[in-house]
N, C-alpha and C positions, 0 to 999 in steps of 0.2 A: 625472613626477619624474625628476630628471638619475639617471643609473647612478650616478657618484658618490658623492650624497649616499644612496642605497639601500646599498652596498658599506658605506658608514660606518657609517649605523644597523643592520647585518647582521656589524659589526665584522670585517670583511673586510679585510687589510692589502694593501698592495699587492707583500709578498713573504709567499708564508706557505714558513713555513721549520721549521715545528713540526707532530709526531704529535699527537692529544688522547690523551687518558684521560681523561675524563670531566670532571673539575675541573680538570686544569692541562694544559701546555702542555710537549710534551720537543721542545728543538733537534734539529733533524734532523741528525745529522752524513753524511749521504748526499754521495755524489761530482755526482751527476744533478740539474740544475736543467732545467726545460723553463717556456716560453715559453708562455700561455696567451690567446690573443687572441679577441674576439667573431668570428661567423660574419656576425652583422649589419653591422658596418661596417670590420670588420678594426682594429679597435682595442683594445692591450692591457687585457686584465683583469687581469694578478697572472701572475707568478712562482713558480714552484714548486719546494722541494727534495724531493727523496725520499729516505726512510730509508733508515737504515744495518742494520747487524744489531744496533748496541747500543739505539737504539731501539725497534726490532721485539722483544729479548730484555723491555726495560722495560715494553713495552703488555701483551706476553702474561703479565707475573709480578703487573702490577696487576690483570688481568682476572682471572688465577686466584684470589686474594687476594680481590676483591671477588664473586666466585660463590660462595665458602665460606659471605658473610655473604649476600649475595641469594637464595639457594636454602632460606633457613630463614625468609624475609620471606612471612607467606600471602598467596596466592595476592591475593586482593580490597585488599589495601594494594599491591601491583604494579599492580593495576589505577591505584590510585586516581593513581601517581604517573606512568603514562599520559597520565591523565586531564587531570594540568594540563598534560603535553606538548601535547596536542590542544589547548588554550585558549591554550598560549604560541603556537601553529600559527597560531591564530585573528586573534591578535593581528599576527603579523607576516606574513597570507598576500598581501596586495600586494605586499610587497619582496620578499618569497621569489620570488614569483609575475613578476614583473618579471625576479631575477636569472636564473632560470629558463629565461626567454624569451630575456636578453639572450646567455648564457652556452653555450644551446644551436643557439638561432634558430627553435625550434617558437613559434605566435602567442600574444600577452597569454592570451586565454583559454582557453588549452592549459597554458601557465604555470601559470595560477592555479590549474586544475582541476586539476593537478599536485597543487599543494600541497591543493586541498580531499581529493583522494584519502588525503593522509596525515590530514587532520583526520579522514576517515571511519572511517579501519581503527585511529585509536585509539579512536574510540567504539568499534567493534566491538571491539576489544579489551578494551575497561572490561568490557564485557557479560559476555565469556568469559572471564574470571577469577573468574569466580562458575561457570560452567559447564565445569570441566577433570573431563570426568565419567570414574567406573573405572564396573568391573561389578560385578555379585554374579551367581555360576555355581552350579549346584547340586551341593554334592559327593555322590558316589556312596555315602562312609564315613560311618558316625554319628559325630554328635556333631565333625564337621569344618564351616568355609565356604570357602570359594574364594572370590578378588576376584582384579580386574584393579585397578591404580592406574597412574598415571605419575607420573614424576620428572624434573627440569629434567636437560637432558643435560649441561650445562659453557658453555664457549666455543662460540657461534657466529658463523663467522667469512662475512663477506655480503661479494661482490664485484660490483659492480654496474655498467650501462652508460651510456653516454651519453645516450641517449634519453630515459630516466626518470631524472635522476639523484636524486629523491632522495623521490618515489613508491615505487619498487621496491623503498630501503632498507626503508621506513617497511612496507611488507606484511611484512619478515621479522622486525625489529628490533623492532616492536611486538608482534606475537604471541609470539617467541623471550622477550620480559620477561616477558611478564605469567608466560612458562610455567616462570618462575624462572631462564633465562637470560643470561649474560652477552655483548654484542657485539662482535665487530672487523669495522670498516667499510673495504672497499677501496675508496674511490671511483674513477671513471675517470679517467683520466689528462687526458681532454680536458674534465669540468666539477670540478676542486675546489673551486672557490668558491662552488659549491653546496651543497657536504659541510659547508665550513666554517663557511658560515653556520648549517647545522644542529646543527652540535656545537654551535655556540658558544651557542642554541635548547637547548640539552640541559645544556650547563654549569649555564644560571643554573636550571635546575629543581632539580638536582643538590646544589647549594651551597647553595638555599634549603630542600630537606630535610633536611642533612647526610648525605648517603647517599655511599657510599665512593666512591673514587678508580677507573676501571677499569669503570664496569660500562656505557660507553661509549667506544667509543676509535675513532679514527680514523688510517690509516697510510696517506702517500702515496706511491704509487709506479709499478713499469709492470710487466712482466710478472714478475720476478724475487720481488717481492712478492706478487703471486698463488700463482707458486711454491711458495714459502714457507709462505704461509699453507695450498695443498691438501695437502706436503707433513707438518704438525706435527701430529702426534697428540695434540697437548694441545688444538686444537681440533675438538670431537668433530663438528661437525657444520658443513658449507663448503656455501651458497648461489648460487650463482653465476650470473648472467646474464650473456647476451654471443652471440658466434655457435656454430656446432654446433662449429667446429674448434678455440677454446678450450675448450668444453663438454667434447669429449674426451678432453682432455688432462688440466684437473678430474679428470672424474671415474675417468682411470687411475690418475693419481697418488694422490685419496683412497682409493678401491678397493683402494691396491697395501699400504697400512695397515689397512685395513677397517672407513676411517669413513666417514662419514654424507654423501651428499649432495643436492642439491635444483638441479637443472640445468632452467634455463629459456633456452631455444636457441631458434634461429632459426625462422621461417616463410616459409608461400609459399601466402598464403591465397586462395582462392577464393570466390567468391559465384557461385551458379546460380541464373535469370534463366529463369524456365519461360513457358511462353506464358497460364498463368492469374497470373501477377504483376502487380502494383500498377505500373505501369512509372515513376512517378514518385516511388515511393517508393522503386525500386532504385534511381534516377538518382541520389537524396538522398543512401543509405549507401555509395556506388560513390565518390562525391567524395569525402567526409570520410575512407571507409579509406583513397585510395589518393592525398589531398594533404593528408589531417592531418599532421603534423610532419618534414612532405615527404615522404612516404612512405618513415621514417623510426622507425617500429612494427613489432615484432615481428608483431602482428598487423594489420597496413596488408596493403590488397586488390592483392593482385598481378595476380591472373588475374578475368575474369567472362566467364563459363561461357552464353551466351545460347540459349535454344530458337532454329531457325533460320526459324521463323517471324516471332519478333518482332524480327531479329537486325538488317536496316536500319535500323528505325524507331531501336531504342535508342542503335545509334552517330551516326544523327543529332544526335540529343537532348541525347545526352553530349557531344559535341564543343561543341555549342552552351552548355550549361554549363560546358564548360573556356574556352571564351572569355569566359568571364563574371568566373573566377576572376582576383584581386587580387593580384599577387606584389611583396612587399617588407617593408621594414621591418616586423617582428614586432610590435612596441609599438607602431605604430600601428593602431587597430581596426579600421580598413576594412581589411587585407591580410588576404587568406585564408591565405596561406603566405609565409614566410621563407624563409631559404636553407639551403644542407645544414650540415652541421657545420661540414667544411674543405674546401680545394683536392684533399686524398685522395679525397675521396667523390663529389667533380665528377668526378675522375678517373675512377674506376670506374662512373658514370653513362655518362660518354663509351664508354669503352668496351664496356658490353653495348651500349649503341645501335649500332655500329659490330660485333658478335657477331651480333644480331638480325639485321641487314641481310646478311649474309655466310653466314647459315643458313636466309636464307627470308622470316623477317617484315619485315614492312612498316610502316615509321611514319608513324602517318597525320595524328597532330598534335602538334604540340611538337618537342625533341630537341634544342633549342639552350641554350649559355651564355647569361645575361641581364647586360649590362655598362652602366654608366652611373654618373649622381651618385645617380638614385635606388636603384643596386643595387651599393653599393661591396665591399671585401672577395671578391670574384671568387668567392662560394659559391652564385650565385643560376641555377635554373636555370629552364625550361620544363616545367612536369607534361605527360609526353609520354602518348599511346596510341600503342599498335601493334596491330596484327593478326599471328594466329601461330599456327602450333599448336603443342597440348601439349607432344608428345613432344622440341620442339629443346631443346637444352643448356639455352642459356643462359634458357629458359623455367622450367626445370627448377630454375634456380641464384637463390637470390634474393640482390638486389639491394638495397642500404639509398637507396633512391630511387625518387622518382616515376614510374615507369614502367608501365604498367598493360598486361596481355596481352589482346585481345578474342578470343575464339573461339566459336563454333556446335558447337551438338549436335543429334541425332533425339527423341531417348527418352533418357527420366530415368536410367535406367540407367547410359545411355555417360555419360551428365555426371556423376555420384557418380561412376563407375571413374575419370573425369579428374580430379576433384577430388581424389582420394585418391591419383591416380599421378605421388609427387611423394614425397620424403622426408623434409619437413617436414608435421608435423603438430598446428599448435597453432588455429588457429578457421579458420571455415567459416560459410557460411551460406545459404540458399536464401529465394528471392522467388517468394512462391505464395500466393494465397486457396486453394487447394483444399488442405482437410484431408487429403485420402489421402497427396499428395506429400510436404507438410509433417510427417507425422509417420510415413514412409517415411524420409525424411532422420535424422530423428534417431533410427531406429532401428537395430538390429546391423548391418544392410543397408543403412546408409547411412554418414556422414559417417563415417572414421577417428580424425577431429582431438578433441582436448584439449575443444576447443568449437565445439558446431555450432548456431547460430543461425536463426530461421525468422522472418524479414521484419523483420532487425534485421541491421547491419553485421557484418562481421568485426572491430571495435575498438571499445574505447572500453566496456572491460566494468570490470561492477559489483565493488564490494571482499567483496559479502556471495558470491560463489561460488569456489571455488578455480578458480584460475586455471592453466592448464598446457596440454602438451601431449606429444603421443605421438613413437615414430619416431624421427626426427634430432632434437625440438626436445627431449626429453631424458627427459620421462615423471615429471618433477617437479611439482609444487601447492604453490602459494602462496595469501596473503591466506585469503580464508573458507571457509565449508564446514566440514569438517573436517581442514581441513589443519595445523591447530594438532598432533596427532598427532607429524608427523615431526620436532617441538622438543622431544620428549621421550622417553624412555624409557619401556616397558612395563614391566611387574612382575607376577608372578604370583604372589597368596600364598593358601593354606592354612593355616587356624588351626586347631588340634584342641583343643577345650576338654571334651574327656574325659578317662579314665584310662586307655584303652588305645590300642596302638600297630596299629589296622587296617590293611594294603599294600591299594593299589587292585586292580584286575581279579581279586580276591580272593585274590591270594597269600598263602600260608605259608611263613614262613622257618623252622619248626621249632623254633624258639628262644625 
């Protein structure tokens, strides 16, 4: 299908020059237009204006405005209007799935499993709107009960990356509703037309239930607007995805008000490669984390940690599978991988290679720009390997690019201490038939990370588990589990339904 006529039926303009609120549309009066072009062939997708502060004052008085009436909506009717968001999802997950791929450059069926992942985490949302469970505690006094409950917190305000643009939303924005929550969406600066198509996926749900104005909103902008939004107290609770060094900044700024946040930062994920592993099966999860969306995932395989017995055979093997690998155009299905974002991110590709090489490691395939008719748009590179050790910098430092580290170990030991001596900490995972090692690794004494996997990649994880990570990547959970928690408030009540006034730990006041 042409981009074009996708853009059209996703009611995408080719200037979008307006915030949402949920049903309508406010002019941006913002000074900042920026220029948005595909990674696949360098050709314009849309023009963007970014908000002003009257704007920005308008989203946040609708949002407040429509939380007053959404927080008294129960819980399982949240769900339900979910539920037809996940059906509208259904309906349009090729175009989404397509704009996805076109708008970022990760392949068709990365796109698409984009959007299945928001189809998934609204089911899983429908579910958990029947399950927002408190407690019952036993009071010490007669004739009293104790509970725990939770309560919608306000505004929360999601900032989100390039990479997921609009997966990432859907884990926060989905569970933030059902839990009586109102949104404000920051998309990135380099996919809005991704965002756009989603709101505008969210408008006609919206208008077909008559449910108010604000309890969706979308503001575009660049950092000033992040700003913004970590600095306002009226939004109780700021989401944020991105690298560690906006991560920080988050979360001084909400901290420095003492509100709420949920920081999913950067990785530098390894896989260990023991000499009882399946080696065909590591060779399998070693490509996809480390040329899925060009290694271009928070959790894409940066490093692989090999026992130094099987350590030849495997870089054989793998090189011989990267030569197998298909680079180009993303919407075409043979192509294993697409190109990076932009000319920025080539950049800084080039230079670790040129880091690597000046500290010691060695690249032993790949490291080049890829230029042609079939690789336009100047974003296309080579999935490189190196060889290196741990401790150099730039090993240390991750990289939004295909670059893969190779390294040897003795004993399981030294390979956990390497895995973990890095200061990102979001997935992991280890390649082993023997039980001891395998659940060594995911014990206290093993993996650090958010998530540590055993004979399954470091990417490409499910919506039913929270998802997060430790360290630099910021010690936040998203999507399942029970991460639904940090969209709400705790409550502690006591109900005395006697006639007398008991003090606990058996105090008397005398009186």
């Amino acid at each position: 299908m042409e981009i074009s006529k996708v853009m059209k039926e996703l009611g995408i303009p080719s200037r979008l020059e307006s915030v949402g609120t949920g049903t309508q549309w406010i002019t941006a009066l913002g000074t900042k237009t920026k220029e948005i072009t595909s990674p696949v062939d360098g050709s314009p997708i849309c023009s963007v204006v970014y908000a002003g502060v009257t704007e920005y004052e308008a989203v946040l008085k609708r949002a407040g405005d429509a939380f007053q009436y959404w927080r008294q909506v129960p819980a399982p009717k949240r769900g339900e209007i979910v539920r037809q968001i996940g059906n509208a999802l259904r309906a349009q997950k090729q175009n989404l799935g397509i704009l996805v791929t076109y708008e970022t450059g990760k392949s068709l069926q990365e796109g698409l499993g984009e959007v299945q992942e928001m189809i998934d985490i609204c089911d899983f949302a429908v579910g958990l709107s029947r399950q927002l469970y408190g407690l019952q505690i036993q009071s010490e006094r007669p004739k009293h009960r104790m509970m725990e409950q939770y309560h919608p917190l306000g505004i929360v305000g999601i900032i989100s990356a390039f990479n997921f643009p609009v997966a990432v939303w859907a884990w926060n924005a989905m569970i933030a509703t059902v839990c009586g929550n109102v949104c404000i969406w920051k998309p990135s600066e380099k996919t809005p037309a991704c965002a756009v198509a989603v709101q505008n996926i969210l408008r006609n749900i919206l208008k077909e239930n008559n449910l108010p104005d604000g309890l969706f909103s979308i503001i575009h902008g660049d950092k000033e607007i992040g700003e913004s939004i970590a600095a306002d107290s009226r939004i109780a609770l700021v989401s944020a995805t991105g690298s560690t060094r906006m991560g920080r900044r988050v979360s001084e700024v909400v901290a420095r008000r003492l509100g709420k946040s949920i920081l999913e930062l950067g990785g530098n994920n390894a896989i260990i490669v023991t000499q009882n592993a399946n080696i065909d099966m590591a060779i399998r999860a070693v490509l996809f984390g480390a040329i899925g969306t060009a290694g271009q995932r928070c959790t894409s395989t940066r490093r692989v940690i090999i026992h130094k017995s099987k350590y030849s055979g495997f870089k054989k093997k793998l090189i011989a599978a990267y030569e197998q690998i298909k680079i180009g155009n993303p919407l075409e299905p043979e192509n294993h991988m697409g190109p990076l974002i932009d000319t920025n991110a080539v950049a800084a590709y080039l230079t670790t290679l040129e880091k690597v090489v000046k500290q010691g490691g060695k690249v032993i395939y790949g490291g080049n720009i890829i230029i042609g008719k079939k690789h336009p748009g100047n974003c296309y590179v080579e999935p490189t390997l190196v060889e290196a050790e741990n401790h150099l910098e730039i090993v240390q430092h991750e990289t939004f690019a295909p670059i893969l580290y190779l390294m040897k170990y003795s004993e399981l030991d030294e390979a956990i201490a390497m895995q973990n001596d890095v200061r990102q900490g979001l997935s992991s995972a280890i390649f082993t038939d023997n039980m001891q090692e395998a659940e060594y690794f995911v014990s206290a004494m093993g993996s650090d990370c958010g998530i540590a996997n055993v004979n399954i990649g470091t990417s490409g994880a499910e919506i039913g588990g929270a998802f997060g990570g430790e360290k630099d990547t910021g010690g936040g959970r998203e999507s399942g589990s029970d991460a639904w928690k940090a969209y709400m408030r705790r409550q502690t009540n006591t109900v005395n339904f006697g006639d007398e006034i008991p003090l606990a730990q058996g105090i008397s006041f005398g009186i």
